[in-house]
N, C-alpha and C positions, 0 to 999 in steps of 0.2 A: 251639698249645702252651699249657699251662695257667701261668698264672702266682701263682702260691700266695703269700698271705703267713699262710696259716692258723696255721702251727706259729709265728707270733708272736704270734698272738692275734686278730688283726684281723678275722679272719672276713670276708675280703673274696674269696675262692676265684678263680674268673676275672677278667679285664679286664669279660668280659662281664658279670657280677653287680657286677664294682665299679660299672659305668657303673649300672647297673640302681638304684641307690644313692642314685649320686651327687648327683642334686637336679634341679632343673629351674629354667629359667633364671629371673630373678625380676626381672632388668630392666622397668621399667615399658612398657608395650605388646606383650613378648613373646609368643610363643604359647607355651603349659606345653609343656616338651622334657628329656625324660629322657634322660640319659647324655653328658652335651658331654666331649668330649675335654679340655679345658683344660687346658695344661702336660705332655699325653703325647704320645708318639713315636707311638701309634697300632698297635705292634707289641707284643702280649704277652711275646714273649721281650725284647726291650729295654728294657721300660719300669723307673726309678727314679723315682721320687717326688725333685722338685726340693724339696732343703733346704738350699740354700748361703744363706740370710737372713744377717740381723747375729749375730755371738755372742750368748749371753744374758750380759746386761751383771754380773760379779762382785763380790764387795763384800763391807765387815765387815756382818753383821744388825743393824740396831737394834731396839733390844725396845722391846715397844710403850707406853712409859710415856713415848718420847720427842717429846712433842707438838710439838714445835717442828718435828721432823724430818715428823711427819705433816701436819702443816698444809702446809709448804712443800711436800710429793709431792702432796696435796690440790690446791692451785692448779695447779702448774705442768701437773701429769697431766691434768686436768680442761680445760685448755686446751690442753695440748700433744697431746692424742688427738683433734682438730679431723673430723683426715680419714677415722680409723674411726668414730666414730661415726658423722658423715655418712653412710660409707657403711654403716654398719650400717643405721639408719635406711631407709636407700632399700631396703635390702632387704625392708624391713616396708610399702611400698608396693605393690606388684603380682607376681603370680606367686605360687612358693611352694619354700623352699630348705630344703636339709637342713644342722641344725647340729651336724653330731656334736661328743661330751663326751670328750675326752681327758684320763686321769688324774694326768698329770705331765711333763713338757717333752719327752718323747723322743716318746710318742704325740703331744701336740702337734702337732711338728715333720714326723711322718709324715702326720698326716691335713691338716694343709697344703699338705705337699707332693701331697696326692691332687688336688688342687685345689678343697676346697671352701672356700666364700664368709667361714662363721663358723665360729668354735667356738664352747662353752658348755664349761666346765668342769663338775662332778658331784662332789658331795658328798661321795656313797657311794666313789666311784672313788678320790678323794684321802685318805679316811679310812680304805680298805682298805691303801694303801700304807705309810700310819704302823703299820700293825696294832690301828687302832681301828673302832669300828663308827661307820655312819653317823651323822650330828648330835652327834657325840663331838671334832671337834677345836675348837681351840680358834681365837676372834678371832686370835690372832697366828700362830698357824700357818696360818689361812684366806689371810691378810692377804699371807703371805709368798709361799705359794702362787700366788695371785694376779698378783701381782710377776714372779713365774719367768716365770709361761704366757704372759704380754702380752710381757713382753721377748723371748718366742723365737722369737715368729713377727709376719706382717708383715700377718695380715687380723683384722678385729672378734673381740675374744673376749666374752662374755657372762658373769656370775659368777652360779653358783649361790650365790645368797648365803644362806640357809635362810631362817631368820625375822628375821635381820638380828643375829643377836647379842644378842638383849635385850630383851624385853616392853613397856619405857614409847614412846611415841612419840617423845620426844626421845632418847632412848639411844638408837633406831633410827637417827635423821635422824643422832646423831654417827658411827657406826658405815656406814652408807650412805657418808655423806662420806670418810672414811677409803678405804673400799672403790674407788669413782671416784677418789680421789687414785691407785692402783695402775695405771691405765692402762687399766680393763675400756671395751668400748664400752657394756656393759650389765650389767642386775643386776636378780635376782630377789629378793620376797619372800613369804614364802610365810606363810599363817594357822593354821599349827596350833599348835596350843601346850606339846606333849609331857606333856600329863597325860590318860593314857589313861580318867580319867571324865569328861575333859570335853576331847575332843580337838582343837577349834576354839577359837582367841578367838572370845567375843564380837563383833559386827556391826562396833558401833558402837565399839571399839576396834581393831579389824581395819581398819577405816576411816581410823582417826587414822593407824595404822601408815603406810598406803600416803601417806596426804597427808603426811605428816610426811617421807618417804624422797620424795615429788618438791618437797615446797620443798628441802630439802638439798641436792637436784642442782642446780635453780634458783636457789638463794642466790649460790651458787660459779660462775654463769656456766659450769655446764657443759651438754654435749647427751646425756649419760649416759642411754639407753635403758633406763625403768622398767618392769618385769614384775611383773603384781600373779596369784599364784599359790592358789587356792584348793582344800586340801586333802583335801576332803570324803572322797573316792576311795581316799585314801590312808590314812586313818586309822579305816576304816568307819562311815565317815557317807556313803555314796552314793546322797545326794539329789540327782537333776539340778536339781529346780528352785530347789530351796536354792542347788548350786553357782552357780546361772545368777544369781540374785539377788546373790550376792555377787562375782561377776565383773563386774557391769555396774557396784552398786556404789563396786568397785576404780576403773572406767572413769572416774567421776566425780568420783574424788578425786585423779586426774591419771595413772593407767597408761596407760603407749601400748601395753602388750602385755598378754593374758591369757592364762590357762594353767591348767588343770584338769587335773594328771596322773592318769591310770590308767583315766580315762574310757575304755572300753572296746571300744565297737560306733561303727560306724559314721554310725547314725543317734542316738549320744547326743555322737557330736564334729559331726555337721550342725545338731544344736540348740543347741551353744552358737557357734557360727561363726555364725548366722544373728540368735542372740538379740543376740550382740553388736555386730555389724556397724554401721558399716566399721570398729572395732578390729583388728587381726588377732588371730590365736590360734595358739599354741603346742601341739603336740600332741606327747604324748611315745610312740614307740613301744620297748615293751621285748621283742616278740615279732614274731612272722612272721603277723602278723593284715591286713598292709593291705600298701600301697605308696607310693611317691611321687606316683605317677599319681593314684592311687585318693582319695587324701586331696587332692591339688591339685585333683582335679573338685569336693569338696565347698568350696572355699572357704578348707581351711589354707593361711596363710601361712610358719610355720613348723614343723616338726620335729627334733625330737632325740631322743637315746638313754640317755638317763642313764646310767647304770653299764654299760647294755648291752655295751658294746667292753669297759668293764673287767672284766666278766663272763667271757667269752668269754676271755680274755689268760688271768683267772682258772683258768679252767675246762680251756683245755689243759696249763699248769702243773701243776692236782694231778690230771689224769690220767698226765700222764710222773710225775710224783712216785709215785705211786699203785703205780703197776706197779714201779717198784725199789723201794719198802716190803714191799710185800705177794709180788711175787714173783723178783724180782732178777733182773730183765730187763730191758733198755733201749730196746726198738721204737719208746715213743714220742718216744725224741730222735729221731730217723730223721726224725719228721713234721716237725722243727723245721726254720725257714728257716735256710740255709748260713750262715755267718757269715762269709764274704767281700760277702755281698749286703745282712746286715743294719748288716754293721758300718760296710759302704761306702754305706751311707743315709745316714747321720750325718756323712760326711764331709767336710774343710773345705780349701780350698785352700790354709790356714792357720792350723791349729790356734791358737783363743782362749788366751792367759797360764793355768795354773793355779790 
């Protein structure tokens, strides 16, 4: 039997393609193995994604002018995330896992339940949801965001953190800190600097950036997992040997992870996994170009999807839209998952207070 959760967006079609997916084991001395069952019944018609975690914890928002409040979520977060980071970490040790990017607590909560190891939040994905475009929301909605996805679920999340909020190296290191007070196990920063004549900082401010965001983790006695991301790909500078100079770099100025999205081919993610090594490296897949297998032979340690699930969510919403606009038909709610299956995902043996 097929077990669909396409009409919700997830684009995960079978068990078999979910497994196909789902990562490979990344425990140190493993053998690379695609598809573990973890947390399923093994039966396609039976399976539910386990999502009875803690409630996500409710509350008045503080706006972000209240330093006092952020400095204390700073400490205590920073230390009180001991055992994700941990294992975040371990997972950037051997093997090679997938960390998909869920856009907001409910996808969260389902791709947890799938059973993989991380998430990664996505920029693009959270900033669709407000109805802004990418690199358009702001620190305190980043901030808050942040907050929700870690309180919902119970393994490593990672923060797309863009370019940190802010150009000087020390506005970066305050803003990083803030970010690790929310609970993340980890956090990106990324070099571009959104002035399309000149689309990259500079080296040797690009530099400061990254050192500046791993004393901040280190100041605070935290083990907050730094990503040093370099944009080249992204913003049509697709130089590899530039990117690769600036990923090592990152290396030097304290990243435990690199990451060169949109790098493309196969032998241009083998040359920077090789140049960089033993760092691991972050590879982002947004198309049907490779595998998990195929990328664990070269050497990645991790992968993710950025917007990609949010894409896809995207993408069968304005086609059912589409078709009652344009022709006032409704075939494609048909495609949509039931809602006794999606609503009984979410469900609690005890509904959390209002």
């Amino acid at each position: 039997m097929e077990h669909t959760l396409n009409g919700f967006g997830l684009g995960l079609g079978t068990v078999e393609a979910a497994k196909s997916v789902h990562g490979v084991d990344a425990s140190p001395g493993s053998p690379a193995m695609v598809g573990r069952l973890d947390r399923r019944t093994g039966d396609p018609g039976g399976y539910r994604p386990d999502l009875r975690g803690p409630p996500l914890a409710c509350g008045a928002r503080t706006r972000d002018t209240d330093c006092h409040r952020h400095r204390t979520d700073t400490l205590s977060s920073m230390h009180g995330s001991t055992d994700l980071t941990e294992r975040f970490h371990a997972l950037h040790r051997g093997g090679c896992f997938v960390m998909p990017n869920p856009w907001d607590v409910g996808s969260a909560r389902l791709l947890a339940g799938l059973g993989f190891k991380a998430l990664a939040t996505t920029s693009s994905g959270f900033a669709w949801t407000l109805g802004k475009s990418d690199n358009r929301v702001t620190l305190h909605d980043a901030l808050e965001h942040l907050r929700a996805v870690t309180r919902s679920v119970d393994i490593p999340v990672n923060a797309d953190f863009e370019g940190g909020f802010a150009v000087e190296p020390d506005a970066v290191a305050a803003n990083v800190a803030r970010a690790a007070g929310t609970g993340v196990a980890g956090l990106s920063i990324e070099d571009s600097s959104g002035d399309p004549a000149d689309p990259l900082f500079d080296l040797e401010l690009s530099v400061a950036r990254i050192r500046s965001a791993r004393k901040a983790i280190d100041d605070h006695g935290g083990r907050v997992l730094l990503t040093a991301r370099s944009e080249g790909f992204v913003v049509g500078r697709p130089d590899l040997a530039e990117t690769i100079r600036r990923l090592l770099a990152y290396a030097d100025a304290g990243a435990d992870c690199l990451y060169a999205p949109r790098i493309g081919t196969l032998d241009e993610i083998e040359a920077v996994v090789r140049a960089v090594a033993p760092k691991p490296v972050n590879v982002l897949v947004g198309s049907d170009f490779t595998t998990v297998a195929a990328l664990a032979d070269l050497g990645v340690r991790r992968i993710s999807v950025g917007g990609g699930l949010a894409r896809v969510a995207w993408g069968a919403f304005l086609d059912a839209a589409t078709e009652i606009a344009e022709y006032g038909t409704f075939t494609g709610l048909a495609r949509g998952i039931p809602f006794a299956e999606i609503d009984g995902a979410f469900a609690r043996e005890a509904d959390p207070e209002p």
